[in-house]
C-alpha positions, 0 to 999 in steps of 0.5 A: 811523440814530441809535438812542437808548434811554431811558425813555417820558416820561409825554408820550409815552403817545399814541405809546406806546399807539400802538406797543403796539397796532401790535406786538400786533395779530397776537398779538390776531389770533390770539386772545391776550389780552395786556393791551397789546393792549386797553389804554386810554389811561387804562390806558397812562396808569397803565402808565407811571406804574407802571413802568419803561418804556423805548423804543429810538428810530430817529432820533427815532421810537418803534420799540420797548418793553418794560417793567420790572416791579419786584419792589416795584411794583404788579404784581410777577412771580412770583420777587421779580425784575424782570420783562418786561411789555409789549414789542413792536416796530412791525411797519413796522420788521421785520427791523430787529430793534428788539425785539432791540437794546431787550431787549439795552438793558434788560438791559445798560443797566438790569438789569445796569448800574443794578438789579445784577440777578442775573436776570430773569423774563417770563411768555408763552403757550404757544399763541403759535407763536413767543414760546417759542422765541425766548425760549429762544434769548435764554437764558431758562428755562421755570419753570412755568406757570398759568392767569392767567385770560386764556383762555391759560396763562401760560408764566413763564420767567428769564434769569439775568444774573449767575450769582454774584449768582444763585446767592445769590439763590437760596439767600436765596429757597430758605431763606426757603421751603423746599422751592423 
């Protein structure tokens, strides 16, 4: 099987939305409101022109995505770092672990490779049964979390990429707010 990942093309979006909302539709069915579960096509459209959006390909078929929040687009995280904003995998493909590999792409391939990243956030639901802990087992910290307004806390979580790198980040960060 011939794996390729890249990022989604602007005429790609049909299958895009189509993967987003095949991946999220257990998380809709357990009452979850992710934004990718419901987005439009003019909403997906606007995704995509907003962000980094990378897919993982299995002999040329969209299998997986996750997208790439910058600190400077329109809709930043809340650490001044990339942060992970859709992502799903197509549940046809289980137990293929396409969500896996494409995260592992990101990181490696954009975050580490191209950004020079020194970590990473992504915020989740503390009512999924199962995101959690699979985050935490990616090497992912919980931080804090808030009431977004979607009718579920908001987990925020980080990875740190590159510790040195990091670790100046962090005092940047802590000198420019004290107290952090």
């Amino acid at each position: 099987m011939q794996l390729d990942f890249r990022q989604v093309r602007s005429d790609e979006v049909r299958t895009y939305l189509d993967l987003m909302h095949a991946a999220y539709a257990p998380v809709k069915a357990l009452g979850i409101k992710f934004d990718a579960a419901t987005a439009t096509l003019e909403q997906a459209t606007q995704h995509l022109a907003s962000h980094g959006v990378y897919a993982l390909y299995a002999d040329g078929v969209m299998v997986a995505s996750v997208t790439i929040r910058y600190p400077w687009g329109p809709l930043p995280g809340p650490f001044g770092l990339p942060h992970i904003g859709w992502f799903g995998a197509h549940p046809d493909y289980a137990g293929h672990h396409f969500g896996r590999q494409v995260l592992d792409r990101l990181e490696q391939e954009v975050l580490i490779a191209q950004l020079r990243a020194p970590a990473v956030s992504l915020g989740t639901a503390i009512s999924h049964p199962w995101l959690k802990e699979m985050y935490l087992k990616r090497g992912y910290e919980a931080m804090h979390t808030t009431d977004l307004g979607k009718g579920h806390i908001t987990l925020y979580m980080k990875k740190v990429l590159n510790q040195s790198q990091h670790d100046v980040w962090w005092e940047k960060l802590a000198a420019q707010q004290p107290g952090v």
